[in-house]
N, C-alpha and C positions, 0 to 999 in steps of 0.2 A: 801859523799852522792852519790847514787848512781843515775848514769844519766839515766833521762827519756829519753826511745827511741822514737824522734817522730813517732808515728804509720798515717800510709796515709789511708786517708778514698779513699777507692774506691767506685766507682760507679757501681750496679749491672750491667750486663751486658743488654744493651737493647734487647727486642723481638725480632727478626726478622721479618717484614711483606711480607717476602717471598711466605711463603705458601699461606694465604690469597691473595697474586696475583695470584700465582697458579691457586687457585680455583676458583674464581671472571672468570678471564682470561677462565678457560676450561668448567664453568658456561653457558657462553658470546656463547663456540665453539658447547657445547653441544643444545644450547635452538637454536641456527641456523641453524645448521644441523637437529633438531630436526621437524623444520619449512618448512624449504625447501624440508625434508622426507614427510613431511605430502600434501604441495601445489603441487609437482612435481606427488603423486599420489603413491608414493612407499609404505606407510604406511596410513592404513586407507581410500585407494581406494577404487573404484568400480573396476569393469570386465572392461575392451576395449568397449564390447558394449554397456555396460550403459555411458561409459564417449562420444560415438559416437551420443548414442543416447539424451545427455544431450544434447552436443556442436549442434545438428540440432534441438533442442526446441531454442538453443538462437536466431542462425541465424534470422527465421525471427517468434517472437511468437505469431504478429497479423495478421499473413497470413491466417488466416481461418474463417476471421469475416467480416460481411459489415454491415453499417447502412443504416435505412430505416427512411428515413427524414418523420417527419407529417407535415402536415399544419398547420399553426397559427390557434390558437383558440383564440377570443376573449370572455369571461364569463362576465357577472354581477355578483357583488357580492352583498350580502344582507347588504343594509348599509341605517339606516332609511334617517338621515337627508340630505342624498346627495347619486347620483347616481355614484359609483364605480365600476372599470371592471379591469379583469384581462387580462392582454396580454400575453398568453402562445406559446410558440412553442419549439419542443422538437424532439430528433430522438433518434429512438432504436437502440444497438447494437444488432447484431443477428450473431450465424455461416453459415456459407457462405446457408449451407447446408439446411437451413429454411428460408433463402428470401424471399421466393415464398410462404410458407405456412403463415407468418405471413403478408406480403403482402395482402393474399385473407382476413385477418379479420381485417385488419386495421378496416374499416367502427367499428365493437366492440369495439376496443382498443378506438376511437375516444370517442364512444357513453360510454364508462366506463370512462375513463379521464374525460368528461364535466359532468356527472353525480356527478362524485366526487369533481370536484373543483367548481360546482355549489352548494355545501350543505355548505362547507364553509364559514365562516363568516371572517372579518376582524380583530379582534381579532385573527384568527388563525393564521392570518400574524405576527405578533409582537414581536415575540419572537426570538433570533437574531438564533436558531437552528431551526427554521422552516423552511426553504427551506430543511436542509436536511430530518427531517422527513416526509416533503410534498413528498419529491422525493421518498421517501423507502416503502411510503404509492401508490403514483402513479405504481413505478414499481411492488409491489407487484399484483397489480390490472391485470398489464397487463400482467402479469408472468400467472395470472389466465386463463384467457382468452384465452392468446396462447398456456396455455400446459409447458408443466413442460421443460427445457430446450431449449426451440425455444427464449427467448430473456435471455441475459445475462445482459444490464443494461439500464438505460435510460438518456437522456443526457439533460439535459434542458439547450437549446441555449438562451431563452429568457423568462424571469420572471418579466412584470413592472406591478405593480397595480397603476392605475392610479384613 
């Protein structure tokens, strides 16, 4: 009889994951360098003078504003079975540059504020988004009053209905 040769099974020869490091790795070199092109200003910058002129808006950005504090207002509110009042007091911001014109109408902005939080009812408290729409509705008033850019927002220090 004739003799069987054992035959050897071999094993394919495995992958290499060479290359997949490769890339992975020059992935890794390309998306850094790609990052640091972009932050450092090489790629996707402005001019010198727009980057001059950004870096002196950061320095100081609320160097050109003051506020104008108001006096406490105290309001009654319309409440049948018992006498309630609002305790308001608030300050505008403004640019430096309108101080003095929004100052001479204060006495307006006062007399528009107490007019409005006087028509209000208690019920328009209630609702847990009501200060900020009181506030959007206030500041719009006084944005009226003084002229389209002479206040920029209003700051309510103190809000108790008592």
């Amino acid at each position: 009889m004739a003799q069987e040769e054992p035959t050897e099974e071999t094993d394919p020869p495995k992958k290499s994951k060479m290359p997949m490091i490769i890339g992975l790795s020059l992935a890794l070199v390309g998306g850094g360098g790609g990052f640091f092109a972009a932050w450092s200003g090489m790629i996707l910058g402005g001019s010198e003078a727009e980057t001059e002129v950004a870096q002196e808006e950061v320095k100081d950005p609320y160097g050109d504003i003051a506020f104008i504090e108001m006096d406490q207002m105290t309001i009654s509110i319309n409440a049948t079975p018992q006498d309630r009042f609002l305790r308001f007091r608030a300050q505008l911001e403004v640019p430096n540059g309108h101080k003095e014109n929004v100052t001479k109408v204060m006495p307006r902005v006062v007399d528009v504020l107490n007019s409005y939080l006087r028509a209000l009812e208690v019920t328009d408290f209630e609702s847990q988004a009501a200060l900020t729409r009181l506030r959007a509705q206030m500041l719009r008033r006084v944005q009226i009053v003084t002229g389209e850019g002479h206040v920029n927002d209003l700051l309510i220090m103190e809000f108790v209905l008592t």
